[in-house]
C-alpha positions as CSV (number, residue, x, y, z in Angstrom):
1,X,7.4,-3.8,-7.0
2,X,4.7,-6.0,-5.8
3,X,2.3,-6.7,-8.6
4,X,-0.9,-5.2,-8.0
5,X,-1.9,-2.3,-10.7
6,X,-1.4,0.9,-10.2
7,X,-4.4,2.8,-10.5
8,X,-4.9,6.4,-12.7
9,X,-5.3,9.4,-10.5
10,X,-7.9,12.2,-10.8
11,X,-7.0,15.9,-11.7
12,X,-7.4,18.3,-9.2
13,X,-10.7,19.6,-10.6
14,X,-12.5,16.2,-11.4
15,X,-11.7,15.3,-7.8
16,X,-13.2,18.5,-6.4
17,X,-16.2,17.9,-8.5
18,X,-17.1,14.6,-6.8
19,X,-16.4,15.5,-3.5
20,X,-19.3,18.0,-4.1
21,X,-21.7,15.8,-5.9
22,X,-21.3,13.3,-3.5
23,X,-23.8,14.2,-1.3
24,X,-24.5,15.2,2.4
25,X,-22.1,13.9,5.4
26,X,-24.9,13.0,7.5
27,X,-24.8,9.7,8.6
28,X,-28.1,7.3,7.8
29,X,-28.4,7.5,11.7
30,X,-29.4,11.0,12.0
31,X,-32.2,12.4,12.7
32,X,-34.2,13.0,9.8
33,X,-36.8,14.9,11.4
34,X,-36.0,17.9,13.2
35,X,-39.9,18.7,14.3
36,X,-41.3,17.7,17.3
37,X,-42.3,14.0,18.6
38,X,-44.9,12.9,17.6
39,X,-47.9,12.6,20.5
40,X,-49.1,9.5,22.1
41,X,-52.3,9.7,20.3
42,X,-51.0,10.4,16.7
43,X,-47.6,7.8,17.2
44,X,-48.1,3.9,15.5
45,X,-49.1,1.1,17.6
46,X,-46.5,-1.6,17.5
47,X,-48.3,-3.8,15.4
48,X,-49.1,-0.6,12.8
49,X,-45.2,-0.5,12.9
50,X,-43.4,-1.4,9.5
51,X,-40.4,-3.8,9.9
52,X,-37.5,-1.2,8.4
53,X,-35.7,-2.5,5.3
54,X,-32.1,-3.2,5.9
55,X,-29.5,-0.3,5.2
56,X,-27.4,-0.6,2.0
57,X,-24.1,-0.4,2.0
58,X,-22.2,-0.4,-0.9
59,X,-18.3,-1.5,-1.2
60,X,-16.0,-1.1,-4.4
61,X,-13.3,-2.8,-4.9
62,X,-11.1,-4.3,-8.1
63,X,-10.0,-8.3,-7.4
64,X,-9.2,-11.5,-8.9
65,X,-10.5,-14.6,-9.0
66,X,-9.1,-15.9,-5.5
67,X,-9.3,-12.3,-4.1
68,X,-13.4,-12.1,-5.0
69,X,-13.5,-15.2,-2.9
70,X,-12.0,-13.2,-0.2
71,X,-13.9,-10.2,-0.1
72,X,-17.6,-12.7,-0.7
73,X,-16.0,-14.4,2.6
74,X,-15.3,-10.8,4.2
75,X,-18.6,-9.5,4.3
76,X,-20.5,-13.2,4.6
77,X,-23.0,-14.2,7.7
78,X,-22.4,-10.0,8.6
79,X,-26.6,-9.8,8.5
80,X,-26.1,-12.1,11.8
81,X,-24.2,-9.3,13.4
82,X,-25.2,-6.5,12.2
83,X,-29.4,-7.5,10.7
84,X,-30.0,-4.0,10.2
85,X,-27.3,-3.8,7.2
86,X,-26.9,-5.5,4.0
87,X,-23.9,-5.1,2.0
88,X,-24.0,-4.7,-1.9
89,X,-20.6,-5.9,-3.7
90,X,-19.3,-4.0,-6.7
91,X,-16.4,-6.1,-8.1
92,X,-13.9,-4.7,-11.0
93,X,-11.4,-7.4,-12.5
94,X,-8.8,-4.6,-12.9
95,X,-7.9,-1.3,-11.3
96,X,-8.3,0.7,-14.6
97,X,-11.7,-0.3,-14.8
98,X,-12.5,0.6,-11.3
99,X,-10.7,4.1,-11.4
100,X,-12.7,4.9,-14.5
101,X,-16.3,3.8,-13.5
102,X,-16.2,4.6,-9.2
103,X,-15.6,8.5,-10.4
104,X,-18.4,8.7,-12.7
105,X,-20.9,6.5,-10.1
106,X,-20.4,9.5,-7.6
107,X,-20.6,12.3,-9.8
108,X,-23.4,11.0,-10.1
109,X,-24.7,10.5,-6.6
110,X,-24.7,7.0,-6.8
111,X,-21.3,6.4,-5.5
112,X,-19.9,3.6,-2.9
113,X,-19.8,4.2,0.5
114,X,-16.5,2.1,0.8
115,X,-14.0,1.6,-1.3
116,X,-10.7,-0.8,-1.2
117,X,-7.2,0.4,-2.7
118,X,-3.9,1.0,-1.7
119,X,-1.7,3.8,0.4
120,X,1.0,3.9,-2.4
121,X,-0.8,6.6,-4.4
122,X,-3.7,7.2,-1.9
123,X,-2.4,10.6,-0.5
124,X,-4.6,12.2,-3.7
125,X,-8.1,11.4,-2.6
126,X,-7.1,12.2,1.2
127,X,-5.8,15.9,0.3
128,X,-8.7,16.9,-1.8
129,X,-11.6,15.5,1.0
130,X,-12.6,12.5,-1.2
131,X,-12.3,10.3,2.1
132,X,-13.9,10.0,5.4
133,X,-11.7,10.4,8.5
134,X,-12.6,7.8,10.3
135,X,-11.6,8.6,13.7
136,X,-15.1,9.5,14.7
137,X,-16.7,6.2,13.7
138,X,-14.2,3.7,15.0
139,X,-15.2,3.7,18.4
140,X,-18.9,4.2,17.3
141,X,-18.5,0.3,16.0
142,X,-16.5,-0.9,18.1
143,X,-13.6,-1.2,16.0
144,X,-10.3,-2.1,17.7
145,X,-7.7,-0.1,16.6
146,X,-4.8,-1.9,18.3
147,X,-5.3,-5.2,16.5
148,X,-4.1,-3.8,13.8
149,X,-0.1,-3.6,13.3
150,X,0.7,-0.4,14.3
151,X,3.6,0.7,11.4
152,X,0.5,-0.1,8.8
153,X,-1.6,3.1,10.1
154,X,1.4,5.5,9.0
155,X,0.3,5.4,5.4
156,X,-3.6,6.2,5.8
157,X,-2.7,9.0,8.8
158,X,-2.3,13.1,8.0
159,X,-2.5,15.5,10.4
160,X,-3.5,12.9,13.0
161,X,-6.4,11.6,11.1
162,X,-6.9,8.0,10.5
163,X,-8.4,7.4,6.9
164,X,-8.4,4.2,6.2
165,X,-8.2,0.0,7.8
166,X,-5.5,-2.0,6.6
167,X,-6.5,-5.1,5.6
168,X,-3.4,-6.7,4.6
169,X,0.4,-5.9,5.0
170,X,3.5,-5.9,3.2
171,X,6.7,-5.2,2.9
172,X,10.0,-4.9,1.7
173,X,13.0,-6.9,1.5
174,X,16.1,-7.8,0.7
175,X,16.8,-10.9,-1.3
176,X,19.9,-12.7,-1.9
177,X,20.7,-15.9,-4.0
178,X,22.1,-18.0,-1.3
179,X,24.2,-20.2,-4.0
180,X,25.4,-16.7,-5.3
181,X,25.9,-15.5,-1.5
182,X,27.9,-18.9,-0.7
183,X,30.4,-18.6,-3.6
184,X,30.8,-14.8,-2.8
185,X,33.2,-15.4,-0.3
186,X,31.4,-13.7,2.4
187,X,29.9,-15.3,5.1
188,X,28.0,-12.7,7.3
189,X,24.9,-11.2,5.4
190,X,24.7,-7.4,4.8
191,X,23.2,-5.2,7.7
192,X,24.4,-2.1,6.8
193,X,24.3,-0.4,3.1
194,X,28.1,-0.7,3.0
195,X,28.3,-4.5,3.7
196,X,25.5,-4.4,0.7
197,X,28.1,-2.5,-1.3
198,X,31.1,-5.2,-0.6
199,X,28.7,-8.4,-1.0
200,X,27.6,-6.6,-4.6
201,X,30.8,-6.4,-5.6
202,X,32.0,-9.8,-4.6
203,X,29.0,-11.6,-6.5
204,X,29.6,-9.0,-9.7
205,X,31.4,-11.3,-11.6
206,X,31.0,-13.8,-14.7
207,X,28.2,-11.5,-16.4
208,X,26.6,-11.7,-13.3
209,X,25.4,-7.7,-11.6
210,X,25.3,-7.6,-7.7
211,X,22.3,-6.4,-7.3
212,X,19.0,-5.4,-9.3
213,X,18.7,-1.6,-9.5
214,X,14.8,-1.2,-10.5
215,X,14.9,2.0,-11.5
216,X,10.6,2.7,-9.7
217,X,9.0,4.4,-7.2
218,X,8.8,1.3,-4.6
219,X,12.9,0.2,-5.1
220,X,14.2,3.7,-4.9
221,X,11.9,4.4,-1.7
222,X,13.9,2.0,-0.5
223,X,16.7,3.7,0.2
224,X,15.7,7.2,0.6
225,X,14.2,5.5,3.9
226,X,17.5,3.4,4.8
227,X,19.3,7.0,5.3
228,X,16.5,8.7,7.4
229,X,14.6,10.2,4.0
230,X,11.1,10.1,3.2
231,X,8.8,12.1,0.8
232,X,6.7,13.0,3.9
233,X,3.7,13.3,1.3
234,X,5.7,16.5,-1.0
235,X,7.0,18.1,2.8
236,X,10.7,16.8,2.4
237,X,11.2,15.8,-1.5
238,X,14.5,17.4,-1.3
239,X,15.9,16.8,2.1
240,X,19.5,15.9,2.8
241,X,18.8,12.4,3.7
242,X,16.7,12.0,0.5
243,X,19.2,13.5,-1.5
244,X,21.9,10.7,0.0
245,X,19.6,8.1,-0.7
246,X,18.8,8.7,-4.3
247,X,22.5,9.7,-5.1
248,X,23.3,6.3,-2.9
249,X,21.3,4.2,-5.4
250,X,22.7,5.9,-8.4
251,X,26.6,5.5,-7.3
252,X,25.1,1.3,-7.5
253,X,24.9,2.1,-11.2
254,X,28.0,4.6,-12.1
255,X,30.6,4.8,-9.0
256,X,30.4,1.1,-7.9
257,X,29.2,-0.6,-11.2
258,X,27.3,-3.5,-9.0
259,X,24.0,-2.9,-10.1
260,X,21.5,-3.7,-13.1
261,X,18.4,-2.1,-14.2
262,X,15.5,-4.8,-15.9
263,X,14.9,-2.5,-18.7
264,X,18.6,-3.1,-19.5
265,X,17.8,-6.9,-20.1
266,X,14.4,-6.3,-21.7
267,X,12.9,-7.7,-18.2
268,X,9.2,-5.9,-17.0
269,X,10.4,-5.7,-13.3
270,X,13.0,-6.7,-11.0
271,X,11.5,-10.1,-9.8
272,X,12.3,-11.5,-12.9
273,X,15.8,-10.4,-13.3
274,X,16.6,-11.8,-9.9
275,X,14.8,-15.3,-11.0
276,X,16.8,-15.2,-14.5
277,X,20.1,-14.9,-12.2
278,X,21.3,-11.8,-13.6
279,X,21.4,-10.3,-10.6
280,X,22.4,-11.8,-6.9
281,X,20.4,-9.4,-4.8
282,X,17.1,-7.4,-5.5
283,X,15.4,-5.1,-3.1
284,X,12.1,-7.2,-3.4
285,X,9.4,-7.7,-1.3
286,X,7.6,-11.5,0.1
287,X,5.7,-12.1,-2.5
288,X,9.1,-13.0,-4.5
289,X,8.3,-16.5,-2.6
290,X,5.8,-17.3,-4.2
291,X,7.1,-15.8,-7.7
292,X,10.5,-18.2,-7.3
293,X,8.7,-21.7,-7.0
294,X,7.3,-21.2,-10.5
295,X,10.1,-19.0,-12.0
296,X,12.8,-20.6,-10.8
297,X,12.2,-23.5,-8.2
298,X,15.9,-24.3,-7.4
299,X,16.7,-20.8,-6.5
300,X,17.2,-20.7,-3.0
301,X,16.7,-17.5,-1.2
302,X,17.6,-15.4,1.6
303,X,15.1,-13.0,2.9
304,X,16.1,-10.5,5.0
305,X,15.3,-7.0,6.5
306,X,16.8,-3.9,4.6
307,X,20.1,-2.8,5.6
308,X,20.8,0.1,7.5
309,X,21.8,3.0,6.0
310,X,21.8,5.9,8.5
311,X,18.8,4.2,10.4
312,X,16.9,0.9,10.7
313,X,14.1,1.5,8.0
314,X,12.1,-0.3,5.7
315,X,8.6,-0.2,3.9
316,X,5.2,-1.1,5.4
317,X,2.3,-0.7,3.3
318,X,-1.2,-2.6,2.6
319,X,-4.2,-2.5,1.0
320,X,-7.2,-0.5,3.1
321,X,-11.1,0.0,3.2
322,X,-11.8,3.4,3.3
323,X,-15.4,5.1,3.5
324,X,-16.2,7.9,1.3
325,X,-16.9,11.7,2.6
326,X,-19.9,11.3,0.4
327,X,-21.3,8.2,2.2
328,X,-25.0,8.8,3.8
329,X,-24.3,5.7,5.9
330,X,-21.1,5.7,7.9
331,X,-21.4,4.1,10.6
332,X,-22.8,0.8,9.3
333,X,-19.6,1.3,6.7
334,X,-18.0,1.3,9.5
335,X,-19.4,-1.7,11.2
336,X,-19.1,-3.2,7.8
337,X,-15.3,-2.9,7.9
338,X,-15.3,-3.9,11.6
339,X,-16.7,-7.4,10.3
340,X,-14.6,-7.5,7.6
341,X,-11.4,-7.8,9.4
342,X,-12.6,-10.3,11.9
343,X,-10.1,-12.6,12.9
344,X,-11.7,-15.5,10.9
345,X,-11.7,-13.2,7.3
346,X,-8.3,-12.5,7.8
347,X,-7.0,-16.3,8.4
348,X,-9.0,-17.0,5.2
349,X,-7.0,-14.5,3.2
350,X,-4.1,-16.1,4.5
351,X,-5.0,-19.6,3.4
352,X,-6.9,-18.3,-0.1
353,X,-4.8,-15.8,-1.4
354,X,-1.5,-15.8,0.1
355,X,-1.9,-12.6,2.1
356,X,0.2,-11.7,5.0
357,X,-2.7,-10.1,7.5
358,X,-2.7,-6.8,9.0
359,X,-3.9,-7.9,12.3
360,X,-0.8,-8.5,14.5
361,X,-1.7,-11.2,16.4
362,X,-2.3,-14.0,13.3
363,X,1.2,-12.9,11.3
364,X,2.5,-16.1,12.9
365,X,-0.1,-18.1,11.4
366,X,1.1,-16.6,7.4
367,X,4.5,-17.5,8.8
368,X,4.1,-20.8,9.8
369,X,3.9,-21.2,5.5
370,X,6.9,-18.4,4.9
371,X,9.3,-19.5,8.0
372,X,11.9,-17.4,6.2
373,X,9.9,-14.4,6.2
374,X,10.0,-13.7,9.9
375,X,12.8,-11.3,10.1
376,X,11.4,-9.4,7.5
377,X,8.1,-8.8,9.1
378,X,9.3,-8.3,12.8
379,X,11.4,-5.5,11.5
380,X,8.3,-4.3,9.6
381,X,6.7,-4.1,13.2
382,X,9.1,-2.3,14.6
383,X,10.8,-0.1,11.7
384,X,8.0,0.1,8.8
385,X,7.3,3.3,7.1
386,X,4.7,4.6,4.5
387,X,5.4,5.7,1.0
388,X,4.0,8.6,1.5
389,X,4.4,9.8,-2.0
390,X,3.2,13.6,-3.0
391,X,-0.4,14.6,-3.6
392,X,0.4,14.0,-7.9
393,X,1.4,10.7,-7.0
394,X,1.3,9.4,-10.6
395,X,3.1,12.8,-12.1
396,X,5.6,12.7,-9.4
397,X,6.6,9.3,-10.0
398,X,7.4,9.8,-13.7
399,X,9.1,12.6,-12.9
400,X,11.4,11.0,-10.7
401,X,12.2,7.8,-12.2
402,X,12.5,9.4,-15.6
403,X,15.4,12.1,-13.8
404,X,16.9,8.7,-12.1
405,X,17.4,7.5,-15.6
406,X,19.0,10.3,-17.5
407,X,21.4,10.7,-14.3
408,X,22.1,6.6,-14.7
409,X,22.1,5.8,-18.5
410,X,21.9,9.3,-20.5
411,X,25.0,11.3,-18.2
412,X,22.2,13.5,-17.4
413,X,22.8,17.6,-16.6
414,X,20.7,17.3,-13.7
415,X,22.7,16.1,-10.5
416,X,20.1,14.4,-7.7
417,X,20.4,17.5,-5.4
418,X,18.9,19.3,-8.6
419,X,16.9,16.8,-9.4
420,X,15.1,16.3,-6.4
421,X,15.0,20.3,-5.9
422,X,13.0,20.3,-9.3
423,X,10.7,18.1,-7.9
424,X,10.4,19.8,-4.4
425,X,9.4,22.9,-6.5
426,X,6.3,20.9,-8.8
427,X,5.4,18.9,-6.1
428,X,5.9,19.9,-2.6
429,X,3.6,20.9,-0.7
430,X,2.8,24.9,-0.6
């Protein structure tokens, strides 16, 4: 999956515990005193008047060299804007480091008042009331909801609550090796999981695996969604459609013998597997652009949307700012975040990190670089769906891929019906 860490989620109790030591909900605009106004004869003269100090606002966040640069350019010339506010920057190099040190900071009372991260594991914090629903303070700032593309909300929405902004987008994909593709002997690319099935087996040949079966999360999401599944956040872990999807990606490995696994080449993840040419497809994602023009420059590939299974489905997912339930100043967080997704903040991510933006109306601009890439995002727009992964997101997970693997490699007891019934029972919802 797409390389950005994976960060450690709280137990149940430690989360509970700094929802309540993060302080009050009241926003820093409230009124602070409830007595009456003061008269005319006791109230300051403008010129005994104190010019207020600026509001803090405090963002967390865990980035890179190039990605610091991005967030400094986020939040940069906002005091023109917005001169009441000033914005306090709390970088962490790595996502470990941030998951241990933002927990402690607000049981502490000293927390952020936004943080950034990702909806892939971010159902946690949203089911135990660590996060702000934002649906009250968007108008407030003016925020425009709309610019935003619209599949990106899914996976920071429950219940009909909005709880965080997307700030970038991606996606998923399939890739092909076109030299692969043109010796296969087929000349219309896959749109449906069958036609995937008959191109795999045409390319498996010469040592050479179909297609890359990474045996995570992300790649087997993939086709839970591509027949109608999805883990609904622990509602539908063992629904018929998921059930045909998993057992779908496990009759790659044992029924149709077209697929290989990068722990079975001693590979960390799929991208490189694909780049090594020991597999001719790989249920990827954009940034495998990128990743080829160092790994493997003469590789050319063919990026396209994710075949259809039962329906037209494929993953949309970004990174968010969200504003803590603890924050005592939510509506300039939320002015903050307005400014940060300006038009101009997101063109610069574009241009300094490589990100494809959340806002709509400038994906043609990340495309003009990634020409390829546009059938992959226009079906994102139209067919893009969250991860959505249970509340024990991390336990979950391992759970599932560790099942997937004794079913694959160990002729495990377990069939997926009663695997994914096992895990309906740990971690559905009650």
């Amino acid at each position: 999956m797409k390389k950005k860490s994976w960060f450690s989620l709280l137990s149940a109790v430690l989360l509970v515990t700094l929802v309540s030591a993060c302080g009050t909900n009241s926003n820093s605009n409230s009124t602070k005193d409830q007595g009456s106004s003061p008269s005319a004869s006791t109230a300051p003269s403008p010129s005994q008047e104190e010019k207020k100090d600026p509001v803090e606002v405090t963002m967390a966040y865990w980035a890179n060299a190039s990605e610091q640069k991005n967030f400094e350019f986020m939040v940069n010339g906002l005091e023109r804007q917005y001169p009441e506010i000033k914005v306090v920057m709390q970088q962490y190099p790595t996502s470990d480091e941030f998951w241990k040190a933002v927990p402690a900071a607000i049981a502490a009372g000293v927390g952020p008042d936004i943080i950034a991260m990702s909806d892939e594991g971010n159902y946690e914090y949203i089911a135990k009331g660590v996060l702000e629903p934002l649906d009250e303070w968007i108008p407030q700032a003016g925020f425009d909801k709309s610019r935003i593309a619209a599949s990106l909300y899914k996976g920071w929405t429950d219940n009909g609550k909005l709880y965080g902004i997307p700030y970038d987008s991606s996606t998923s994909m399939l890739s092909i090796n076109k030299a692969l593709f043109d010796k296969s002997g087929i000349t219309k690319y896959p749109e449906t999981m069958d036609e995937l099935v008959e191109l795999a087996k045409a390319m498996t040949k010469d040592g050479m695996k179909g297609i890359v079966g990474s045996i995570d999360p992300f790649h087997i999401t993939q086709y839970v969604h591509a027949f109608g599944g999805d883990w609904n956040f622990g509602k539908t872990i063992n629904s018929p459609e998921n059930i045909k999807g998993v057992q779908f990606f496990t009759d790659l490995f044992l029924k149709e013998k077209v697929a290989i696994a990068p722990i079975e080449v001693g590979a960390p993840w799929d991208g490189e597997v694909f780049a090594k040419e020991k597999g001719a497809m790989s249920t990827g994602g954009p940034w495998y652009v990128g990743y080829l023009k160092e790994a493997n420059p003469n590789l050319q590939l063919i990026a396209l949307p994710m075949p259809k299974g039962t329906v037209d489905a494929q993953s949309a997912y970004s990174h968010g700012l969200s504003i803590l339930k603890g924050s005592k100043n939510k509506l300039e967080a939320m002015k903050v975040i307005n400014y940060a997704l300006r038009d101009e903040a997101q063109l610069n991510a574009i241009e300094g990190v490589g990100y494809s933006p959340a806002v709509s109306a400038l994906l043609p601009k990340y495309l003009e670089q990634y020409p390829e890439l546009k059938p992959v995002f226009d079906n994102m727009e139209k067919a893009g769906m969250p991860f959505a992964y249970p509340q024990e997101t991390k336990m979950f997970n391992a759970d599932l891929v560790k099942g997937v693997e004794e079913i694959i490699f160990k002729g495990g007891k377990k069939t997926v019906e009663e695997l994914l019934n096992e895990l309906q029972k740990n971690y559905g919802q009650k």
